[in-house]
N, C-alpha and C positions, 0 to 999 in steps of 0.2 A: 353631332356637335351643335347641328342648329336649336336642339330641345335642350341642350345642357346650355345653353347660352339665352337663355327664355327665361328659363329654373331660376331659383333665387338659390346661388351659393360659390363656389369657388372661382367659376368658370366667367359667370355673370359678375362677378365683383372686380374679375381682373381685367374686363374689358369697361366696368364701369369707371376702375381706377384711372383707365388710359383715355375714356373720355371724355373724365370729368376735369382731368387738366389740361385737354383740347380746350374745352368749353370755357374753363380760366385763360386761356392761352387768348382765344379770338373776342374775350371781354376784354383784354388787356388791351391787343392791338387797337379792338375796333374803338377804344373811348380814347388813345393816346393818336389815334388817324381824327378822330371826331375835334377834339382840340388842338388837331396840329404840332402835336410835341415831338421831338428829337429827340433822341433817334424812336423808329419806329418800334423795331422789338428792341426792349431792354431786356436784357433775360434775369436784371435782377427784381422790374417790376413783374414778369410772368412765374417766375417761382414764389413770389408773396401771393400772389393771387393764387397758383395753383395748389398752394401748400393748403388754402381753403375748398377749394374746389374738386381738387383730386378724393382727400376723404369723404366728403359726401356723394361721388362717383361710387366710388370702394362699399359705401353704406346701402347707398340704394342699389346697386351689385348685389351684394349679401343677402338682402332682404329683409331688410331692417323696417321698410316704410311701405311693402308690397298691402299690408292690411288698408293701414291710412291713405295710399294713392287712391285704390279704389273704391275707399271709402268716398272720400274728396270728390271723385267722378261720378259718385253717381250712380255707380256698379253695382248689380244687385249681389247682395251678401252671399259669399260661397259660405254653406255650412262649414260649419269647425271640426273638423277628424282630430284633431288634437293631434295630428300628425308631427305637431313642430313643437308637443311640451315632454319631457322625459328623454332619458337616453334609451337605447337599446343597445346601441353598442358607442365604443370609444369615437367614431367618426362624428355623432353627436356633441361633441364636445365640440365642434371645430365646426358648429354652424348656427343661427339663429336658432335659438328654444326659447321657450319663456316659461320653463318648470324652473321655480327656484330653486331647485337642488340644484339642478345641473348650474347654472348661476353661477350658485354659490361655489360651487368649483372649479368652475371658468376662472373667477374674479381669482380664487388663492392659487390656481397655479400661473395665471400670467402673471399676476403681481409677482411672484416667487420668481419667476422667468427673469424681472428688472430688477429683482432685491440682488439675484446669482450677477449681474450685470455691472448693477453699482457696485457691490463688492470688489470684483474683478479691478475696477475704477479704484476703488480704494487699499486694494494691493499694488498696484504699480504707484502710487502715491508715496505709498510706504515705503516700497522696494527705493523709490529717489530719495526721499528722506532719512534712508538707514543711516546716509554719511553729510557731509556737509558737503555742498559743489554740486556741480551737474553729472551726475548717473548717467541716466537713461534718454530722461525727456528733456525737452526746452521751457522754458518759464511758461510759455504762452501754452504750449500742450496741458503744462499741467494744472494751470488755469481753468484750461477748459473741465481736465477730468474733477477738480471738487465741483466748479460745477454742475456738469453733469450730473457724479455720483449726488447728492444730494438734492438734486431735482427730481432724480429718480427715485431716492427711499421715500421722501415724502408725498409726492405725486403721485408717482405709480408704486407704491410698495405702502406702505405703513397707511393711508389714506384709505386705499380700496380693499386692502386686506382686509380689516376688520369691515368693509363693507360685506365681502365675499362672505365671510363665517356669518353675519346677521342675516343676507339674503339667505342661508340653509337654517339656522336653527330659529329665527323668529317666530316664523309663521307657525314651526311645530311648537315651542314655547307657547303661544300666545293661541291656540284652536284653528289658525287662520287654513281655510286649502291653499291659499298662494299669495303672493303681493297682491296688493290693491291694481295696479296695473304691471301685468305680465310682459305687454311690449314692450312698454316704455323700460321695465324693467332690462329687459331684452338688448334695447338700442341704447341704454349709462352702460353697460358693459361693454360693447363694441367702440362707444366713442373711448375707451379707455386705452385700448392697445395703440391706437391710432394717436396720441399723446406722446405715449412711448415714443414708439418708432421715429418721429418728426425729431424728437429730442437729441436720438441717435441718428438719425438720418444729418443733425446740423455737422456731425465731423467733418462729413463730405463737401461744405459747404467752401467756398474761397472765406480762405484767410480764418479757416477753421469754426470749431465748435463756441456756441455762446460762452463768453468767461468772464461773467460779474459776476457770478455766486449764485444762490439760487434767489437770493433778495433782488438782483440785478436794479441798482441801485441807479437811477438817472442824476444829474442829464450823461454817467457814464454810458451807461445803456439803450443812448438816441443816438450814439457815434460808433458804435462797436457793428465790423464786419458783418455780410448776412448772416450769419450764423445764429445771431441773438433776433433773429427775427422768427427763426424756428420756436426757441423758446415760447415769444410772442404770442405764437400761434398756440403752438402745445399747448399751454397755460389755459386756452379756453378750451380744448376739447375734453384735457380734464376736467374741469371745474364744472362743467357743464356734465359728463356724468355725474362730478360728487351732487350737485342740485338736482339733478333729476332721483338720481337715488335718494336722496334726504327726503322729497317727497312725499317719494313712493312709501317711504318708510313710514312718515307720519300720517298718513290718510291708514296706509296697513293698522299700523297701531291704536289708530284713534277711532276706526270705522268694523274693523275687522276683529275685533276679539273676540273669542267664546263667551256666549253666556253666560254671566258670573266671574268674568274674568274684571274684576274694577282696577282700577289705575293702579288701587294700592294692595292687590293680587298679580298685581304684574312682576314677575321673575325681575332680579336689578340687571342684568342683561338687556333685557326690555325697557327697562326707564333709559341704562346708558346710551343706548343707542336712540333713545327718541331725544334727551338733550341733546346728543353730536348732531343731530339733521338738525334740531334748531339751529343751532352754530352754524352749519353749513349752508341753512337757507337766508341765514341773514347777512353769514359775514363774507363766502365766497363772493359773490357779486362784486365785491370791494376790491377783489386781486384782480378780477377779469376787468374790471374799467381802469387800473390801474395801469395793466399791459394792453391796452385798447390803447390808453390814452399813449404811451410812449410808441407802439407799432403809429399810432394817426403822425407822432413826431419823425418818426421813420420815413415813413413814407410816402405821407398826403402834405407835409412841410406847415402843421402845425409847432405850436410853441408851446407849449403847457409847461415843459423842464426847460426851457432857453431862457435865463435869465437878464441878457441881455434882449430879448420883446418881453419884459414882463412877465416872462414863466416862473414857476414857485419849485424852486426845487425841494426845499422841506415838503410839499405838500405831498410827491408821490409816497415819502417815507410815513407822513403820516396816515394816509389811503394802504400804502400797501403793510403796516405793521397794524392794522386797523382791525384786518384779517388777519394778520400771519401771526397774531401772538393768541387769538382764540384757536388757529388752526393750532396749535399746541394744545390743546384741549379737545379738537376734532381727533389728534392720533391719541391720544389719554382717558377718555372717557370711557369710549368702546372696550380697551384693558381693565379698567376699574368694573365694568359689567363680568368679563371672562374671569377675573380673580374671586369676585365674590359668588359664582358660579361656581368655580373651581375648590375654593377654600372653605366652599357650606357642601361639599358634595363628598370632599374626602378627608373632612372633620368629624361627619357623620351629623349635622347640627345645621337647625338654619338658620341667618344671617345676623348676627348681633345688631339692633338698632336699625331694623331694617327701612321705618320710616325717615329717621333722620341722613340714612345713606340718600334716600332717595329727594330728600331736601336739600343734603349738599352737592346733588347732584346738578339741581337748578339753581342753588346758589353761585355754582362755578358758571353755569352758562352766562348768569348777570354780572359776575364781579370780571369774565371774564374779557369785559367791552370796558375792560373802566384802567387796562395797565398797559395799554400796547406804547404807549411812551419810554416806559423802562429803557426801552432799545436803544431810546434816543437823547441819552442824557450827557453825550459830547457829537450831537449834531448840530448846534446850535439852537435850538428852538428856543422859547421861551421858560426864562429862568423858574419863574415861578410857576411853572409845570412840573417841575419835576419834585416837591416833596408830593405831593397828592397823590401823582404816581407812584412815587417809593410805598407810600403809604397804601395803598391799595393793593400794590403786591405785594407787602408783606400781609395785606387782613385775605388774601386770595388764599393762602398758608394754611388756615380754620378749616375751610371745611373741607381741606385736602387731608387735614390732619384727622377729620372724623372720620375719617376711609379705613387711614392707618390703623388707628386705636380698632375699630370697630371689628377688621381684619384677623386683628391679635385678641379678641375677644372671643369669636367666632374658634379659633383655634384653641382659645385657653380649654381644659379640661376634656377640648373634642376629643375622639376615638381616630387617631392621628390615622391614615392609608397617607404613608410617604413614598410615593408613585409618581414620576416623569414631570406630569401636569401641575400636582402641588410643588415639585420641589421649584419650579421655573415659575409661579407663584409667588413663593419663599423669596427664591431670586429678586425676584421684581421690587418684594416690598424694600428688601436692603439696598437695593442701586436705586429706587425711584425715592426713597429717603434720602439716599447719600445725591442725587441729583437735588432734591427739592432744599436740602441746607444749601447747598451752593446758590441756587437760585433766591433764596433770602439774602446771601451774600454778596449777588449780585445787584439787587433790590437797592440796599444801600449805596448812594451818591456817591461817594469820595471810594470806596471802594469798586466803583463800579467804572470809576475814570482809572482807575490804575489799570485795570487788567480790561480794559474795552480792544476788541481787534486783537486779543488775543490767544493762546490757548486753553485759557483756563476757559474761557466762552465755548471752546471745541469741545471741552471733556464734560461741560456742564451739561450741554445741549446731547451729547454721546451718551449721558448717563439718565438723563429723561427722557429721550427717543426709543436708544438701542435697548441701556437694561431697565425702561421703562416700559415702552410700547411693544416692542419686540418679543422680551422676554414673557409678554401676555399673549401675544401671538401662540408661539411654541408651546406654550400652555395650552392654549384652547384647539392649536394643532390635536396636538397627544389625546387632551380631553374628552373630543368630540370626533377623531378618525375613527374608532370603533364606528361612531351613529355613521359617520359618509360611507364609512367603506364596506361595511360588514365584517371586516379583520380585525384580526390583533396585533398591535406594532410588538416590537422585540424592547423589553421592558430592561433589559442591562444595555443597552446600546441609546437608550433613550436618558438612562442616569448619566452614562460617561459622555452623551451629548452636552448634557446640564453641566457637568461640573468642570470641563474641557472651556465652554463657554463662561461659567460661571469665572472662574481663576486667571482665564486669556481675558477676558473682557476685561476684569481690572488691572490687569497687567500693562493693558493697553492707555486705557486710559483716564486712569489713575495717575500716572506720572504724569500728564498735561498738567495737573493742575498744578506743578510745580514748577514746569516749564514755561505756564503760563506765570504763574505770579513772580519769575526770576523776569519776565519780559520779552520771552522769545514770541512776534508777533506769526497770528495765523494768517493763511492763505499764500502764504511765501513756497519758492521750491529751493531757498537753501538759506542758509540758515547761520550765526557763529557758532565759534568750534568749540566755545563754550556748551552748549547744549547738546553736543556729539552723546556723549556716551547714555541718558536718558532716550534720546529718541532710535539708539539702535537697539536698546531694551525693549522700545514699543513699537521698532517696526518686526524685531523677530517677534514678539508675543503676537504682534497681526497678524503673522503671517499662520500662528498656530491655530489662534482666534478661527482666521477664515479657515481653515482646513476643517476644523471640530463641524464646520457647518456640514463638509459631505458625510461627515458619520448621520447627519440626519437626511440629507438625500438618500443615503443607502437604506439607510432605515425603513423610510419612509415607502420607496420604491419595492423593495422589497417585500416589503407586508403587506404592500397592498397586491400584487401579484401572487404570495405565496402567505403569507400569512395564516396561522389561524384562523379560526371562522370564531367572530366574537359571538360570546353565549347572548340570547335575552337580557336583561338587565331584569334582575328578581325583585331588583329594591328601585322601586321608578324613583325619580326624581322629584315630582309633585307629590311625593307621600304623604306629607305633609299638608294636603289640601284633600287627597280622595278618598270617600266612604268606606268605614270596613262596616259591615255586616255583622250583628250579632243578631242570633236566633234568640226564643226562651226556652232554654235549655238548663233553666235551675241555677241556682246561686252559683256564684264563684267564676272566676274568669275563664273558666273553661269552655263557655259559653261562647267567642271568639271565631268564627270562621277564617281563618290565615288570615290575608291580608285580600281578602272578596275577591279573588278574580276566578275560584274556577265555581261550580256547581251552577243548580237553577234558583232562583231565591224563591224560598216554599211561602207562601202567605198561610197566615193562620188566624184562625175564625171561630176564638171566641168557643163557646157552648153551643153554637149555632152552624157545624162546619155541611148539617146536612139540609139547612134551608140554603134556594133555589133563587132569591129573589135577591138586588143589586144591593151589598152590604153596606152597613152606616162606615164609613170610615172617620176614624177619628186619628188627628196627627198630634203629639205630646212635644212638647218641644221644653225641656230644661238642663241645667249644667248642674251648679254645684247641688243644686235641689232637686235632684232625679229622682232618690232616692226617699224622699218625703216623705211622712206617710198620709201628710193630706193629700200629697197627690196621688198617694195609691188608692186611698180612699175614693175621689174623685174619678179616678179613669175606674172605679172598682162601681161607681155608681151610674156613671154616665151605660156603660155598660151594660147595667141594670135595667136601663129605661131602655134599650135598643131592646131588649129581649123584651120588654112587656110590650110592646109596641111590634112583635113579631118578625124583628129585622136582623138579620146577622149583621154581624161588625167585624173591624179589622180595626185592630190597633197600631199604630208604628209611633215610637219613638224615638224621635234624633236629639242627640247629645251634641252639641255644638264643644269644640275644645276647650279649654281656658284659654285665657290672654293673659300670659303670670305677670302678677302684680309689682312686685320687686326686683331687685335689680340684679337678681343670680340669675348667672349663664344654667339655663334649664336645658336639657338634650330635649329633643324632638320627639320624639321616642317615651320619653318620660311622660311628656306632656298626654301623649295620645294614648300611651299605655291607663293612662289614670282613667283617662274618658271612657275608655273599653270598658274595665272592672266598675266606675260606679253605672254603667247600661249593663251590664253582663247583673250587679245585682238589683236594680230595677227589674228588670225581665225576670228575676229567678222570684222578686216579691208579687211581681204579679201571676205566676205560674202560678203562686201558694194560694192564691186569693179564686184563682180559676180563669185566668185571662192569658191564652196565647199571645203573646206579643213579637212584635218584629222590632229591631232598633237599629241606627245606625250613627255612628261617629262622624261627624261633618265638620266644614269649615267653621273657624272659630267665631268670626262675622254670624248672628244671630239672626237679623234678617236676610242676609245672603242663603244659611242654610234652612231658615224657614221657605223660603221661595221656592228656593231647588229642588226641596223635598216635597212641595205641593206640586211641580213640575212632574215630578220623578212617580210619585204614590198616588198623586189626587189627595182630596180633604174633602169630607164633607163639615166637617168641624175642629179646631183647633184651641187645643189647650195650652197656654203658654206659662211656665209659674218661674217665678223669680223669687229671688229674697226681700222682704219687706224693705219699702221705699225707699228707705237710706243707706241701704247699702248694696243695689239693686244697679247695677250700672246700664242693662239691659233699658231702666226704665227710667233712666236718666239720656238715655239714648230714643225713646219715645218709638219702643222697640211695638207697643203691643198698637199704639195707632197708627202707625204706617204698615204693620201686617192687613189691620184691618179693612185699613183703604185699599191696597194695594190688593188685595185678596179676593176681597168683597164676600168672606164667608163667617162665620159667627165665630168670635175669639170670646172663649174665657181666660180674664188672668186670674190667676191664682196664686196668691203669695203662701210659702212655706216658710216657716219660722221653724230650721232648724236647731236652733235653741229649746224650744218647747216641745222638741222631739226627745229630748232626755230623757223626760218622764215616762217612755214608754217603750227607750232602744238606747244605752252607752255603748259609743263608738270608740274603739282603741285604736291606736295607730303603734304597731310592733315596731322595733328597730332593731333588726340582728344580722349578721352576717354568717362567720362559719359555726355560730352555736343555733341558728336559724331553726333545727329540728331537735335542739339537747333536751332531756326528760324533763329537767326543772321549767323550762320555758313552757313546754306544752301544758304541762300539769297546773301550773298557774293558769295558763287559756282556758284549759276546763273548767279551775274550779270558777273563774269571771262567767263563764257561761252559765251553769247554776246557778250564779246569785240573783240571774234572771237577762234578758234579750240583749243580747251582744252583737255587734256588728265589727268585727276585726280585720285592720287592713294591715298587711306585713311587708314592711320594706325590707329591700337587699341591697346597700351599698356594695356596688361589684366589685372594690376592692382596685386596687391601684393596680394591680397588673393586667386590667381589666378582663377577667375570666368569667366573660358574660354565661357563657354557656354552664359552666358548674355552678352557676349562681343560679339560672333558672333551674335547673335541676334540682338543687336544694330548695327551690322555693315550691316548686311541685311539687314535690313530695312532703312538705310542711303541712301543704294546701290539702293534702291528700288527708293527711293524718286529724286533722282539723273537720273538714266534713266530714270524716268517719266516724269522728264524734257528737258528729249534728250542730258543728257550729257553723255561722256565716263567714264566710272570710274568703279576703279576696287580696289580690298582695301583686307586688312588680318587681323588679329591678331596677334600681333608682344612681343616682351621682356617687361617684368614686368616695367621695367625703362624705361621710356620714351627718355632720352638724347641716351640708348642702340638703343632704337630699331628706332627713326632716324638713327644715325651712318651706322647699317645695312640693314636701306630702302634704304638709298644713294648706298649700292652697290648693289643692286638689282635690282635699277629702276632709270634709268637715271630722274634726277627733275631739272628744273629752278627755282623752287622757294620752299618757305614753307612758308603752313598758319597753325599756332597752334593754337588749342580751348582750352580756359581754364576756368573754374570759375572766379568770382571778385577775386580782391587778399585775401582777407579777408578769403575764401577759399580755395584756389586755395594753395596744397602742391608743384606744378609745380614751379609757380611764385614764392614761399619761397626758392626752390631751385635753381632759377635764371636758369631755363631751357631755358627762351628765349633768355637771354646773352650770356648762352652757348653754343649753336646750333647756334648763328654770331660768337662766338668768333671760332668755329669749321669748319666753312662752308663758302663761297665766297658770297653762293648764299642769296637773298633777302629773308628774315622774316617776316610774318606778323601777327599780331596777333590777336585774334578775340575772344571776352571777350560774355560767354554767361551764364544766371544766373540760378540759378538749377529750378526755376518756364518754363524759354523758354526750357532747354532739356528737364525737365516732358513732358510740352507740343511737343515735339520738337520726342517723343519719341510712343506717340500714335494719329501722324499726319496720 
């Protein structure tokens, strides 16, 4: 017992619990003995004191500060075993770690612990409210349960939830091995239950649980029984992790990225959560001095709210909604990161407008300091405050609304997976809309004196919390329980979660808003009988509402116990950032190594693979001009000097992606597919010339994937070529002098004027779909090959039912039939719409012309919609058309 009472953990915390409110106990006494005060023990001043004193007993118990005591003293450093980071088994969870996984699990299942809690709070609410009169509770009871319940979703539930989910995925998002600080990381999550508990612990207190709200509004809030001193307290040991986490978070983010990872490479998960710790580093502090200052009125017999000594009672409202209306943006932000997460992952597509998200995401952290008056437009404050205000919260509206559009953008045309995670997504976007017009509605003055203190304030606030914040939760629940757990949740128990919740939630409240603008004011326990028969609607929909939620404890419980074992994930997330691999292995896209992650990567060496001595390496770096032939010329001569000069060489060429220029939703996919086939036929032009090459498809940032790639390969020399000056963005970007500095190795640029490449290669760009292999089409490709050097690229709109897979297979075997004939061609799978996915082959691949395949018009949905009028009326360049009938693709298709 003596070594388990040593130990830093259950044993040690529970005797530290007991004697850290000794310790509060005989500070008490010994300062009210020191001033001579009556009576000696108060037991209401001994439980304020120890309400502070006891958790940091309980803390240093645990082992929260065992590193930093001995640090402080002097102690020489005990080696780190890393005994106290990771779980091994479940008992790890229930003691100091500082692995942010484990954290990050901590955080969502205690907060879930207070969400099952308040809820409960918010059923016998409801169960009193079913009728008009007194049910169950007494006014003052049920006083206390809102608020309770609502100290506890926003405090401990919706606050540190999303802390929880960012402490596990950030660091792997962002390259990081862990937070920037592991303990401290360690000790914001313990001061958090301790929060809790004080909050619950006030029922027990004389003359009950605090009951002004969760705002606890002075000078009500200086005269209200002990119980509102719990509050008091609570209020800082939360705040005090959300600060410590904000942090940690932004030293994490700001210090700790992988290389190559820039601000504006950072996942929006990662941006949202580095605006919410701004929030939180600025504006928390404002709620803790606000309950500072009314606990100093409690109980040292200051005045700050007594407005009979001069106290300001506007001023706690204006301190405490200072913070509490950005903290509406601390529970919103972190969602706004997990939906664009969620809604680019199972669109298949990534994020529409991805910089300007990340602008309004900083735009909301600014405008979000400029509305907290709104609240206060029948408090009396000052009159000519309150248009500025309205006006502000409605311009706060913009860049909320760039979320939304961008949202629905991201989904338009996507390759829809309607899965658990998206559908509570979906959700989100329709309740945190139908929140966010109320809240405009709100905004406005005269409309906002009618229904103030009401219930339409309930249902507003219900509708931006619950099916705002929440319904992002359960999203990023589902989303990311695969990566926590290694299982697979039960995917029909996770829809009838969604749609149980989806239909209860509005059931619930939705009708407030009606209740509310009829008058029936909030925070009452009864009610007139006018309003009977609405609010027995919304307490039985509650009571469904809370029920749907054990469909996801069971869920949830269950799978992670028994569950399936989730597969790998085939299609990573970052696809869209990491290199695939193409060998020279001859024209045409088949040149492609999957998607690089298995084999060894072969180097090749030129005419030179049996000299011994350390090879010239040269690095190629171009996009739309890969394919050049002055720059094949160029690497065909540089080449040339290596060998006379007696030196092998190594070529690698990286293909940086596009950045599409226009405003069509482009699939990701598309974009990288292009990049492949114009390096896949670079490598096959330099095979012909006698040059081994190596290539790979990089981040679309041009000096980010120049650097990586001299990181990754070496350079003894780099060729960079772009498009001549004016239409060269690269070098409007002052692409080739910061390689050169930064590098310190010998750059040639080299411009290609694809234009003056005509005279020596016409480039086609094909458009067909199920006539893709008919006789007529091919026969025309031939006789264009004959007329002399053709370079052919063949699109496949996949076709609205999207039948990716028979598309590529048509396009294969096109591709097949085409080199058989010794032509160049190289070809994708491109946008459902045909008119689309021209538009964005034209920027991927330089073309002189287009020949389109279509059915007779008779079939032909193409021709009804006048696709070849509009691809001339769009384009300069030459049209042609080529009519094939579904007898010559049958046949056209098992050639």
């Amino acid at each position: 017992m003596a070594a388990r009472l040593k130990a830093p953990g259950w044993y040690r915390a529970a005797l530290g619990l007991i004697i850290g409110f000794g310790v509060g106990m005989g500070i008490d006494v010994g300062l009210r003995a020191l001033y001579g005060w009556h009576p000696l023990v108060d037991w209401t001043a001994i439980v304020t004191v120890g309400l502070i004193s006891s958790p940091f007993g309980f803390l240093i118990g645990i082992g929260c500060f065992d590193y930093w005591f001995r640090w402080a003293s002097g102690a020489p450093t005990v080696p780190e075993d890393h005994s106290g980071h990771g779980a091994r088994s479940w008992r790890d969870y229930f003691r100091v770690n500082t692995d942010h996984k484990v954290i990050g699990l901590q955080y969502i299942c205690t907060t879930f612990f207070f969400f099952v809690v308040g809820g409960v709070m918010a059923m016998v609410m409801r169960a009193e409210l079913a009728a008009p009169g007194t049910q169950f509770i007494s006014p003052n009871t049920f006083n206390g349960l809102f608020s309770v319940h609502a100290s506890l979703m926003i405090f401990l539930f919706i606050i540190p939830v999303f802390a929880g989910i960012a402490n596990y995925v950030i660091p792997l998002m962002i390259g990081a091995p862990d937070m920037a600080f592991p303990r401290l990381n360690a000790l914001s999550y313990w001061l958090l239950p301790i929060g809790g508990i004080i909050m619950l612990l006030s029922f027990l207190a004389p003359g009950g649980s605090f009951s002004t709200g969760w705002t606890a509004y002075a000078p009500l809030s200086t005269h209200m029984p002990l119980g509102q001193t719990f509050f008091n307290i609570a209020i800082q040991f939360a705040g005090a992790s959300s600060i410590a986490t904000a942090l940690n978070f932004l030293v994490t983010i700001i210090t700790m990225r992988a290389p190559g990872m820039t601000f504006w490479r950072m996942p929006l998960l990662v941006w949202a959560n580095f605006t919410t710790s701004l929030l939180v580093v600025i504006a928390t502090p404002f709620i803790a001095g606000s309950q500072f200052f009314v606990l100093f009125d409690r109980t040292l017999g200051t005045h700050f709210f007594d407005p009979s000594r001069s106290g300001d009672v506007l001023m706690y409202q204006h301190v405490f909604w200072f913070y509490s209306h950005p903290a509406v943006y601390i529970m919103m932000l972190p969602g706004f990161g997990i939906v664009s997460e969620v809604i680019s992952t199972h669109a298949r597509k990534p994020i529409f407008g991805y910089r300007m998200m990340a602008f309004s995401l900083m735009a909301i952290v600014v405008l979000g300091f400029t509305v907290w008056a709104h609240h206060m437009f029948v408090s009396g404050m000052f009159p000519w405050l309150r248009v500025p205000m309205m006006l502000t919260t409605m311009l706060i509206a913009v860049p909320t609304g760039i979320k939304i559009f961008s949202w629905l953008a991201t989904l338009w045309r996507g390759v829809i997976h309607l899965r658990t995670p998206l559908l509570f997504a979906l959700g989100f976007i329709t309740m945190f809309t139908l929140g966010g017009i109320s809240g405009i509605m709100l905004a406005v003055i005269p409309f906002d004196i009618h229904v103030s203190d009401t219930y339409f304030v309930v249902a507003h606030i219900h509708y931006v919390l619950f099916g705002g914040s929440v319904f992002t939760i359960f999203a990023g629940i589902y989303h990311w329980f695969p990566k926590m757990t290694g299982r697979m949740y039960d995917e029909t128990l996770g829809r009838i979660h969604f749609w149980l919740s989806f239909v209860f939630f509005n059931l619930t409240f939705g009708p407030m808003h009606l209740v509310g603008i009829d008058g029936m004011p909030r925070r009452v326990a009864d009610y007139a009988h006018q309003y009977a028969t609405l609010n027995a609607i919304i307490s039985i929909s509650a009571f469904i509402f809370g029920l749907s939620f054990l469909v996801f404890v069971y869920n949830i419980v269950a799978s992670w116990r028994h569950g399936p074992l989730a597969e790998g994930n085939r299609r990573r997330a970052d696809r869209g950032r990491r290199p695939i691999r193409v060998r020279g292995a001859g024209s045409g896209a088949r040149g492609v190594q999957g998607e690089g992650t298995g084999g060894r990567r072969v180097r090749s060496h030129g005419r030179h693979d049996r000299m011994s001595a350390q090879p010239h390496r040269i690095l190629v770096v171009a996009n739309e001009t890969v394919g050049g032939r002055a720059l094949i010329e160029t690497v065909k001569r540089r080449a040339e000097e290596a060998h006379e000069r007696g030196e092998p060489f190594e070529v690698t060429v990286i293909c940086p992606q596009n950045e599409p220029r226009s405003g069509y939703v482009i699939y990701e996919d598309s974009v990288r597919k292009a990049a492949e086939n114009r390096l896949a036929t670079t490598l096959g032009q330099l095979r012909e010339v006698g040059i081994e090459a190596d290539g790979e498809v990089m981040d679309p940032d041009p000096y980010s994937a120049t650097m990586d790639a001299i990181a990754t390969y070496g350079a003894d020399e780099i060729i960079i070529s772009t498009h001549p000056g004016t239409r060269s963005g690269w070098l409007r970007r002052d692409l080739i002098d910061r390689v050169r500095e930064d590098s310190g190795l010998p750059v040639e640029h080299l411009v290609v004027d694809l234009d003056a490449d005509r005279a020596h290669m016409t480039r086609t760009l094909v458009v067909a779909n199920q006539t893709v292999g008919g006789g007529p089409l091919i026969e025309l490709l031939k006789r264009k090959g004959t007329e002399g050097p053709h370079n052919f690229v063949v699109i496949l709109p996949q076709g609205e039912g999207g039948e990716h897979g028979d598309a590529e297979a048509r396009l294969a075997h096109t591709l097949d039939l085409l080199h058989g004939a010794g032509l160049e061609a190289v070809g994708q799978v491109m946008d459902p719409d045909p008119f689309t996915a021209v538009q964005n082959a034209l920027q991927f691949y330089p073309a002189d012309e287009i020949v389109v395949s279509t059915f007779p018009d008779e079939r032909s949905g193409w021709l009804r919609s006048h696709l070849i009028e509009r691809i001339k009326a769009s384009t300069s360049k030459p049209v042609e058309h080529v009519v094939v009938t579904a007898e010559q693709a049958r046949e056209g298709a098992t050639a």
